[in-house]
C-alpha positions as CSV (number, residue, x, y, z in Angstrom):
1,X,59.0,38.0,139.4
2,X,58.2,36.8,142.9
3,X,61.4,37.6,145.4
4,X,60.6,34.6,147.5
5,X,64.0,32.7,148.2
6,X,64.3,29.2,147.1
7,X,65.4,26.9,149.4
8,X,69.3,26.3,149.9
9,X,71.6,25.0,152.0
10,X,73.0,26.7,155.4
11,X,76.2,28.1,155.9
12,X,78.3,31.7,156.5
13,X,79.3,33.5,153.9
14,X,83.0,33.5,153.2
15,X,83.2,29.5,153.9
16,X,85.3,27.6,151.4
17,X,82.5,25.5,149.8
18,X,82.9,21.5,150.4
19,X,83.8,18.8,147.7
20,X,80.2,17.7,146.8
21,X,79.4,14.0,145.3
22,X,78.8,13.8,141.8
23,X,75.5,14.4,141.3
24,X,73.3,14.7,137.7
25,X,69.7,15.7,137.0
26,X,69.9,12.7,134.5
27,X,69.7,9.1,135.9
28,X,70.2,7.1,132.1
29,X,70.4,8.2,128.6
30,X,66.7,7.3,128.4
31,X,65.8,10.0,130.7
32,X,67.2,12.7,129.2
33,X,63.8,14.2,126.9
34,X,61.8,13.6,130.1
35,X,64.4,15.1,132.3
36,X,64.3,18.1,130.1
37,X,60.9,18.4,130.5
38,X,60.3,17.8,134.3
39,X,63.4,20.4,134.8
40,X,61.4,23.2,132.3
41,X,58.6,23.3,134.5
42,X,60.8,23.3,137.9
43,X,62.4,26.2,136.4
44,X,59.1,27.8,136.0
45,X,57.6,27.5,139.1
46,X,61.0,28.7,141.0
47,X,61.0,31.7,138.6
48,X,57.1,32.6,139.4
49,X,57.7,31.5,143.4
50,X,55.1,28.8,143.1
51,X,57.9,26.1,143.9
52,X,56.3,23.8,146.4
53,X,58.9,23.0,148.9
54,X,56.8,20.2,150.1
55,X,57.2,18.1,146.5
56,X,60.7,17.8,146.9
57,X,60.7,15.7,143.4
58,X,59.9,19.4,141.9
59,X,62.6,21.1,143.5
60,X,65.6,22.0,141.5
61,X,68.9,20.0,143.0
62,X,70.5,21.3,146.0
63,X,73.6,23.1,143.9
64,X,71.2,24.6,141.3
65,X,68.8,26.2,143.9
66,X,71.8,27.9,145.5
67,X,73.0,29.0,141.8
68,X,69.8,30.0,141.0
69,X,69.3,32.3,143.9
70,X,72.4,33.8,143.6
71,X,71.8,34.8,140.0
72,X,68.3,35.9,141.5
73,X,69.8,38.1,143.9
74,X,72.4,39.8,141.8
75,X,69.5,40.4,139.0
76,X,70.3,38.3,135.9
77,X,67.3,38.4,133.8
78,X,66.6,34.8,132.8
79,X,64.6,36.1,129.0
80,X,68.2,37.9,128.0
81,X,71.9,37.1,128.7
82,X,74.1,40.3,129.4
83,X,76.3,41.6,126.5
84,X,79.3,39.8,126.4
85,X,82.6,42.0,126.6
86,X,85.3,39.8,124.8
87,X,88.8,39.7,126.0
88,X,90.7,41.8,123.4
89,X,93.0,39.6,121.5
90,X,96.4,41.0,123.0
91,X,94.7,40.1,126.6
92,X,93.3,36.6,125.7
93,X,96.9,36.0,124.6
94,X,98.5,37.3,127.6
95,X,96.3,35.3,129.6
96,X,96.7,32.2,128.2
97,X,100.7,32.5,128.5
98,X,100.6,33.1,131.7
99,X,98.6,30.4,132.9
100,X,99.4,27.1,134.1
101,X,97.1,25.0,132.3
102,X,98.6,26.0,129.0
103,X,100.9,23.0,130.0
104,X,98.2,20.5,130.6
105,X,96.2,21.6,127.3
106,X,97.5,18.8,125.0
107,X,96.5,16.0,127.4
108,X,93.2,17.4,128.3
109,X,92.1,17.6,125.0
110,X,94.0,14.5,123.8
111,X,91.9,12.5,126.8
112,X,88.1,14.8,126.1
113,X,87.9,15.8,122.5
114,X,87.7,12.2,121.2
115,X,84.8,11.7,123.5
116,X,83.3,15.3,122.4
117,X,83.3,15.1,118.5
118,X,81.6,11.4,119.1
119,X,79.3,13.1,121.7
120,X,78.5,16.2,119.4
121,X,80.2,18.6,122.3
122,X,83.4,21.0,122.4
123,X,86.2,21.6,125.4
124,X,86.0,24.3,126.7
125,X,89.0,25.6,129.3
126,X,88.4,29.0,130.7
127,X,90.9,30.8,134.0
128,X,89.6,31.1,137.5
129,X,88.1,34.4,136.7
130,X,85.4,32.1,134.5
131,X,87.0,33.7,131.0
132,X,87.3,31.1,128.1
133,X,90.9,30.7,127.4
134,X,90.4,27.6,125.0
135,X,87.6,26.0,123.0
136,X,88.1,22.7,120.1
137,X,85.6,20.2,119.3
138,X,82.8,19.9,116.7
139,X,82.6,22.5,114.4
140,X,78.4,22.7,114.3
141,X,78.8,23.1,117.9
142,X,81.1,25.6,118.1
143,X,78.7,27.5,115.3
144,X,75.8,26.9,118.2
145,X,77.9,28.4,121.1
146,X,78.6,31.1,119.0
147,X,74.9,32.0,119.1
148,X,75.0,32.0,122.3
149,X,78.4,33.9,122.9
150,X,80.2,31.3,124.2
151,X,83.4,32.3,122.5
152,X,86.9,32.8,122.8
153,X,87.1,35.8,125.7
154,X,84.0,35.3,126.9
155,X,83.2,35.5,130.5
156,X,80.9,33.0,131.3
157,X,80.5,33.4,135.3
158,X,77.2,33.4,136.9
159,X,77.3,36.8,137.4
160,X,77.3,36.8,133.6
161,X,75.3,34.3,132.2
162,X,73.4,32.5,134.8
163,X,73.6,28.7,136.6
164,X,76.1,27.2,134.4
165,X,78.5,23.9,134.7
166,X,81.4,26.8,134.7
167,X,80.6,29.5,136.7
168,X,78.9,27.6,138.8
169,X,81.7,24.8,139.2
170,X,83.7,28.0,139.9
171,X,81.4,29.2,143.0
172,X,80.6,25.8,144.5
173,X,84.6,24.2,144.0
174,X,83.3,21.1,143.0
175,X,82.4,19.3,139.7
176,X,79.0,20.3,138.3
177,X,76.7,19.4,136.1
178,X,73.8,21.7,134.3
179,X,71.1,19.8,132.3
180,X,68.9,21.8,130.0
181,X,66.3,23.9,131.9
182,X,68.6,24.0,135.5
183,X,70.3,27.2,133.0
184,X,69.1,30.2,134.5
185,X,68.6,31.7,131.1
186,X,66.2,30.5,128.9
187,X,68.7,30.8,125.5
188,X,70.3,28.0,127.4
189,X,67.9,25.5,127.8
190,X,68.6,23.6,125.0
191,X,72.0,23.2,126.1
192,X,74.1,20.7,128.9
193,X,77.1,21.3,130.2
194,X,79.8,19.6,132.5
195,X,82.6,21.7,134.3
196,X,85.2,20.4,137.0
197,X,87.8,23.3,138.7
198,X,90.9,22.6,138.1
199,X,93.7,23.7,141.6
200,X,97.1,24.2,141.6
201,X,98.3,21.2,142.9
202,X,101.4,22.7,145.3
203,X,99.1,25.3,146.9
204,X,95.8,24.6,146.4
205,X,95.0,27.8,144.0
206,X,91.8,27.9,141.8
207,X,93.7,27.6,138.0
208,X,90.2,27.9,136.3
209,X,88.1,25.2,134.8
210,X,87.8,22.4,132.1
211,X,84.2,21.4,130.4
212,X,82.4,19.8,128.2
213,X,79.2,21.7,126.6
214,X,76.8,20.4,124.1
215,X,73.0,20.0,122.7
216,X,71.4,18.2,125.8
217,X,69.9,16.0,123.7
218,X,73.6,14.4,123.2
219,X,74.2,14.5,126.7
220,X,75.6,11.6,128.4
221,X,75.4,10.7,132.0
222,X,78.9,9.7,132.3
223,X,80.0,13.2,131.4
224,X,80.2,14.6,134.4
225,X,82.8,11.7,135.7
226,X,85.1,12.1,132.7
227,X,85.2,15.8,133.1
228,X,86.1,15.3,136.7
229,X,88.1,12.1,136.0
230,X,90.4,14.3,133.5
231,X,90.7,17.2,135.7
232,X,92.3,15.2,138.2
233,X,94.6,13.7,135.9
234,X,95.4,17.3,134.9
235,X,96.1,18.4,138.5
236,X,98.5,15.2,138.6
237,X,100.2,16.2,135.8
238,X,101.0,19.8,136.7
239,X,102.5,18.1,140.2
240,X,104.5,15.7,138.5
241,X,105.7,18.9,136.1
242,X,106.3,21.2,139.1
243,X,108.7,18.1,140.6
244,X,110.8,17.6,136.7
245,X,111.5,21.4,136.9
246,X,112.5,21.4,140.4
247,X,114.9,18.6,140.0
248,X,116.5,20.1,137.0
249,X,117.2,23.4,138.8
250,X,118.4,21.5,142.0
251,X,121.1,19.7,138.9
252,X,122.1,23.2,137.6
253,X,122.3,25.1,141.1
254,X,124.1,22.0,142.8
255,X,127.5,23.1,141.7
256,X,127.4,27.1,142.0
257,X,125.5,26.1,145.6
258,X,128.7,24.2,146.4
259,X,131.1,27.3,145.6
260,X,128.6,29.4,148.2
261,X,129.7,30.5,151.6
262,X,127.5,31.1,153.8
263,X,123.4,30.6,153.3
264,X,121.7,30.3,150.3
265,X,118.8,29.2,148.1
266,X,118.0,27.8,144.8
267,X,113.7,28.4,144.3
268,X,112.2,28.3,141.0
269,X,110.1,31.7,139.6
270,X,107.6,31.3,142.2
271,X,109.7,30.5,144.7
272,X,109.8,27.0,145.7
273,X,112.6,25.8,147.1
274,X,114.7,23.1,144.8
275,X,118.2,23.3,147.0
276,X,119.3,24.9,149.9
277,X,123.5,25.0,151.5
278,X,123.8,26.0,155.0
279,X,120.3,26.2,156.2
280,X,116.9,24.3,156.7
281,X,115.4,24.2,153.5
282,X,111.6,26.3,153.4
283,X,108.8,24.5,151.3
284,X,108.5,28.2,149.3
285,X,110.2,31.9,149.8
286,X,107.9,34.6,149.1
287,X,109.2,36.5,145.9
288,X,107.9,39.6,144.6
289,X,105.5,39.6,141.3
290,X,108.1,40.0,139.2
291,X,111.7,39.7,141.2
292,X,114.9,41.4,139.5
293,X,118.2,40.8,139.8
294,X,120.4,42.4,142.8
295,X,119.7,43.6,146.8
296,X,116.3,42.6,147.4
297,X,114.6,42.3,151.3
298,X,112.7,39.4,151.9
299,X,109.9,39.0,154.6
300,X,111.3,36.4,156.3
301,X,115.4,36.4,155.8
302,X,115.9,40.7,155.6
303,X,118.5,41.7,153.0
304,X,119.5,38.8,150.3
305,X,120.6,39.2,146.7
306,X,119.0,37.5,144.0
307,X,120.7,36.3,140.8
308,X,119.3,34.3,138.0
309,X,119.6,30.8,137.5
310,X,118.1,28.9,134.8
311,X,115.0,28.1,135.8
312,X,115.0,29.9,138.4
313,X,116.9,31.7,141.3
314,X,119.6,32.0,143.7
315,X,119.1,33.7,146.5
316,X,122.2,34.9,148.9
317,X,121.0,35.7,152.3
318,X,122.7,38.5,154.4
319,X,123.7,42.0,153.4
320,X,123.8,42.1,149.6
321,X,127.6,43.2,149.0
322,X,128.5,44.6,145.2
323,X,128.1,41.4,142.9
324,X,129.1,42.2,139.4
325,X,126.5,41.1,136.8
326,X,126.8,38.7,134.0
327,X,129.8,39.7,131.1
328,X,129.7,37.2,128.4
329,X,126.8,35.6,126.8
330,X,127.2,33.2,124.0
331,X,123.8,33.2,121.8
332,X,124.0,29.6,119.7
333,X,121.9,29.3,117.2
334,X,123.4,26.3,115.1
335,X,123.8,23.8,117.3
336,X,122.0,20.5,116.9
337,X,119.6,20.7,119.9
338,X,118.1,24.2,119.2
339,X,119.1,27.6,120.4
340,X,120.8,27.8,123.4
341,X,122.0,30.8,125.3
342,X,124.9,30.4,128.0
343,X,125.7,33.2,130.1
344,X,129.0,33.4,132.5
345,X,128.8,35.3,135.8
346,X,130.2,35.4,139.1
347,X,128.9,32.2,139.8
348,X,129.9,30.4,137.1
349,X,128.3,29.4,133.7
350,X,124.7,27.7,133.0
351,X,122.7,27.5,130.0
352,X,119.3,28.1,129.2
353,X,117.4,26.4,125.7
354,X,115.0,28.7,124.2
355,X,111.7,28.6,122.9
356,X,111.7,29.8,119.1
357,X,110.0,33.2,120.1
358,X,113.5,33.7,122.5
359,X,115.2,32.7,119.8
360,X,114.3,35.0,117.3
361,X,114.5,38.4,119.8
362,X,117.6,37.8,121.2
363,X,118.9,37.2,117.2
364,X,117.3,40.6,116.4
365,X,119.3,42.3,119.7
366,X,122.7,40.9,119.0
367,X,121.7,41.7,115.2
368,X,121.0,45.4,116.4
369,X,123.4,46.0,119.4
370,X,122.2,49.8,119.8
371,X,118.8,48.0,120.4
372,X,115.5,48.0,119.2
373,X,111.9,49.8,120.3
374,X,109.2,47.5,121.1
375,X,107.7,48.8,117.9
376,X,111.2,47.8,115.8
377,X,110.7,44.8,117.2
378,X,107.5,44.0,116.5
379,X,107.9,44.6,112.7
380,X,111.2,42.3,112.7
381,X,109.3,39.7,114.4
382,X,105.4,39.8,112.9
383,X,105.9,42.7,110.1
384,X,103.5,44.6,112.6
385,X,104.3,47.0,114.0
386,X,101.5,47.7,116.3
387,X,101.9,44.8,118.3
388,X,104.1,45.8,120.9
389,X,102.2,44.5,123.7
390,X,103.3,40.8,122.9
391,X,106.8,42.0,122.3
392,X,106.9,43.3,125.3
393,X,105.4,40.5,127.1
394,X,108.0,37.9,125.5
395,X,111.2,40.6,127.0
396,X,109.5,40.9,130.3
397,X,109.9,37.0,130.2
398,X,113.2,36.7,128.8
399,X,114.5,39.3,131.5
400,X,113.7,36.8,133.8
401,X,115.5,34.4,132.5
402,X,118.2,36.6,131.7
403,X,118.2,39.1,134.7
404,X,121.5,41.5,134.2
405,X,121.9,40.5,130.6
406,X,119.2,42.5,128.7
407,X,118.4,46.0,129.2
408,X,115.3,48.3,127.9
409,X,114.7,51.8,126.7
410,X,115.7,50.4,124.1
411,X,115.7,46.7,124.6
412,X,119.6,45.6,124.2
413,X,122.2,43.7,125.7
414,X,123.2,45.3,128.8
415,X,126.1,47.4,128.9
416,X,129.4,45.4,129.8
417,X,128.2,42.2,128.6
418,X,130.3,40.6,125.9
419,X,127.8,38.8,123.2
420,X,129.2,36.2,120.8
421,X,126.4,34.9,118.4
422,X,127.3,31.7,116.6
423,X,125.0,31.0,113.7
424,X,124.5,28.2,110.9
425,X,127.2,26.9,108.4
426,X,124.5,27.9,106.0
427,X,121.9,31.3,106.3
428,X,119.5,29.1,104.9
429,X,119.4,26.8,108.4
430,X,119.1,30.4,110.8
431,X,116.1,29.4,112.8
432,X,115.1,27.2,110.3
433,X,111.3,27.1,111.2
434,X,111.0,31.1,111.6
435,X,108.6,33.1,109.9
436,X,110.0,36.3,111.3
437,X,110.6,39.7,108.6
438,X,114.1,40.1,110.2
439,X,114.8,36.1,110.3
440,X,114.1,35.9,106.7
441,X,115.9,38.9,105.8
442,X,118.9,37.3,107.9
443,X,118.5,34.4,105.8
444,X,118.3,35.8,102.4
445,X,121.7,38.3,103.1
446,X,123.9,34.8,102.8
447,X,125.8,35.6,105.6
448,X,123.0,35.0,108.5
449,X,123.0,38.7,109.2
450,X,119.9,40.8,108.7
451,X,120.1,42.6,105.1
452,X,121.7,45.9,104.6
453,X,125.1,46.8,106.0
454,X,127.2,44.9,108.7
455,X,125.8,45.7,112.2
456,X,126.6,49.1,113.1
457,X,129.3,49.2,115.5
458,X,128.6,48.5,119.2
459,X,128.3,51.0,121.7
460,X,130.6,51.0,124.6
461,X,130.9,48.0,127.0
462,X,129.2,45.3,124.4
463,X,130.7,43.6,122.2
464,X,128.9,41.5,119.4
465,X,130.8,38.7,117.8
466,X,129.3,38.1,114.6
C-alpha cells in the first residue's frame, strides 16, 4: 500500500473538533447504486495512492479522508477487520447501568425503530468508549451485523474497525454519515450507517452514541437528520430529567436544610447543587467517585460531613463533629405505591421508593439479620450463585442510597440500626412480580418469611421486626 497522506483538513492535535454541517455522500434515493459505485473506486485509488487531488469529484469527503488516514496511520488492514473482544456479559451489564442514556433508551428507540424496521436497519447505542451497549431493529439485519461482529459488546471505534458512522462520529464530535465504500474495510462495503454523539447536557461530557445501520441499498438520505434530530431530543430529555430530580431533592432537603445551623448543601450523586442555607449556592461540588457517609475534605470548602439524603446528599461544611448515624429503618413492602424504605436520623426522616432489585435485597437482609455473602445472595436472588458481581454492584448502589444503614463483610443492616419490615396481608402479594429463589420461598412459607425456621435471632444493636 502506498503511504502517501490523503488530503485533510488543518489543525493541532489535541483541538476539540467543530460541529460540522450535515453532510451525505448521497444527494437522492436515486443516487444511491451509483454513489456506491463512484465511492468503490475512490476507495481504490486512496488505498493504492493514485487519488488525484486535482479531481476533487474523486476525492473522498472531507470527514472520510481524515477517518481514512487515521485508520491508515494506526494500520487497520482494510481486506480483514481485527478480532473483536466482546464485553463479558457481567461488564456489558455494568456498563449499561451505569450510564446515562439507559434513561433516554425508551424514547430513542420509540422515535428510530419504527423508521428502522420500515427502512430495513437496527439502533444501535454504544458508550463514549465506541462499545455497543444496545442494538433492536430488524431481525435479518441484526443476523447481517452479526457477520460482521457488530454485536452486543462489540467495540466498534476506528481504531477497531475502520471509518464508520460511530467511531468516527466519536472522533470528529459531530453527526456522521458512512455510505458503502467510504468504510475502510471492505466487509463493510455493503453496508451504510448514520451515528450522532450524544453529550451530557449539564457539562458537556461525551455519553456515547446513537445510530442507525443497514444494507446501503435501503439507505435513505434523510437518515442522517433523524439520527441527529433524535439525539438532540435525547440530550433535551436528559436536561429536563436532571432538573425533575433536582427539584425533588430541593422538596425533601428543604425542611432538614431549615433545621441546619450554619452552612450547608443539598447536591445530588454527582454533586449538583439542588439547595443551599447560609451560603451562595455553587452550580456543582466536586464529590469523590463514590462518596461515603461521615468527615470528608472537599477541595474547595476543607472539612464537611456528608450524610445521605434521598436522592442525594447533605453536605455540612466546617469541622465534622461526632454525628450519630441513622437508627431505625422501616422496610415497607405492602404498601400500595411499591416498596418504600424510610430511614430516621439526626436529621429527621425521608423516604426513598425502590426499584424491585432494592426491594428484593434489602427483604433478603432483614430476612437474614446475621447477613448474607455476595454469593448467599446471589442464589436467593438468581438461584446462581456465581453471579456475585451484579450483587455486588446493586449493594454498592444501595449503600448510596442508604449510607450508615447497610454494612458489608457480610452485607447486613449496620449495627445500631433498628429494622422494622412490614410485609403483605397475604405472602402471596410479597413482591408480587419477583422471580427471586428467596422471594418465592418467602411466599410459599405463609407467613412472608423465607422457609425454614423464624429468622435467627439478631445480633447485638439490630433489631428486626418481623
Amino acid at each position: 500500500m502506498n503511504d502517501r497522506p490523503i488530503e485533510r483538513a488543518g489543525g493541532r492535535a489535541g483541538d476539540r473538533p467543530a460541529e460540522r454541517p450535515l453532510e451525505s455522500a448521497v444527494r437522492s434515493a436515486q443516487d444511491i447504486r451509483e454513489t456506491a459505485r463512484r465511492l468503490s473506486g475512490v476507495h481504490e485509488a486512496a488505498l493504492t495512492g493514485e487519488l488525484a487531488s486535482e479531481a476533487p469529484r474523486d476525492a473522498p469527503r472531507t470527514v472520510i479522508g481524515e477517518s481514512w488516514q487515521r485508520v491508515l496511520d494506526r494500520g487497520v488492514d482494510p481486506e480483514r477487520a481485527s478480532d473483536q473482544n466482546l464485553l463479558s456479559v457481567a461488564e456489558l451489564e455494568h456498563r449499561r447501568q451505569r450510564s446515562r442514556l439507559t434513561s433516554v433508551l425508551p424514547m430513542l428507540g420509540g422515535e428510530l425503530l419504527p423508521s428502522a424496521d420500515a427502512a430495513q436497519q437496527i439502533m444501535v447505542v454504544t458508550d463514549a468508549e465506541g462499545r455497543v451497549l444496545w442494538r433492536d431493529g430488524s431481525a435479518p439485519i441484526r443476523r447481517m451485523a452479526d457477520r460482521l461482529g457488530f454485536d452486543k459488546g462489540a467495540d466498534w471505534t476506528e481504531g477497531a474497525v475502520g471509518t464508520n458512522a460511530i467511531g468516527t462520529a466519536l472522533v470528529a464530535g459531530s453527526p456522521v454519515l458512512v455510505h458503502s465504500a467510504e468504510h475502510f474495510l471492505r466487509s463493510h462495503h455493503q453496508w451504510t450507517c448514520a451515528a450522532a454523539p450524544l453529550h451530557d447536557p449539564r457539562d458537556g461530557r461525551l455519553l456515547g452514541t446513537v445510530d442507525l445501520s443497514g444494507p446501503a441499498h435501503s439507505f435513505h438520505p434523510t437518515t442522517l437528520a433523524l439520527v441527529s434530530a433524535v439525539a438532540r431530543l435525547a440530550e433535551g430529555e436528559l436536561r429536563t430529567r436532571h432538573h425533575a430530580s433536582l427539584d425533588r431533592l430541593r422538596a425533601s432537603a428543604a425542611p432538614v436544610l431549615a433545621r441546619i445551623g450554619g452552612r450547608a448543601l443539598a447536591v445530588d450523586p454527582h454533586g449538583w447543587t439542588a439547595a443551599v442555607t447560609g451560603m451562595t449556592p455553587p452550580d456543582r461540588v466536586a464529590l469523590p467517585r463514590e462518596p461515603e457517609a461521615g468527615p470528608l475534605w472537599l477541595p474547595r470548602y476543607g472539612m464537611c460531613t456528608l450524610e445521605p439524603l434521598p436522592g442525594g446528599w447533605l453536605i455540612r461544611l466546617g469541622r465534622p463533629e461526632p454525628v450519630p448515624g441513622p437508627h431505625r429503618v422501616v422496610l415497607d413492602l405492602g404498601g400500595a405505591g411499591g416498596p418504600v424504605v424510610t430511614v430516621t436520623g439526626p436529621a429527621g426522616s425521608w423516604s426513598h421508593a425502590l426499584t424491585p432489585r432494592h426491594a428484593e435485597l434489602l427483604f433478603l437482609l432483614a430476612a437474614h439479620p446475621r447477613g448474607r455473602s455476595a454469593a448467599e445472595l446471589a442464589r436467593d436472588v438468581f438461584g446462581d450463585g456465581g453471579r456475585t458481581v451484579t450483587v455486588r454492584a446493586e449493594l454498592s448502589r444501595l449503600r448510596r442510597h442508604l449510607a450508615g444503614v447497610l454494612a458489608h463483610r457480610p452485607y447486613r443492616f449496620a449495627d445500631g440500626v433498628e429494622v422494622e419490615l412490614r410485609l403483605p396481608a397475604r405472602p402471596v402479594e410479597l413482591l408480587p412480580h419477583s422471580t427471586a429463589p428467596g422471594v418465592l420461598a418467602a411466599r410459599r412459607s405463609g407467613d412472608g418469611r423465607p422457609g425454614g425456621p423464624p429468622p435467627e435471632n439478631p445480633v447485638r444493636g439490630r433489631t428486626p421486626l418481623l
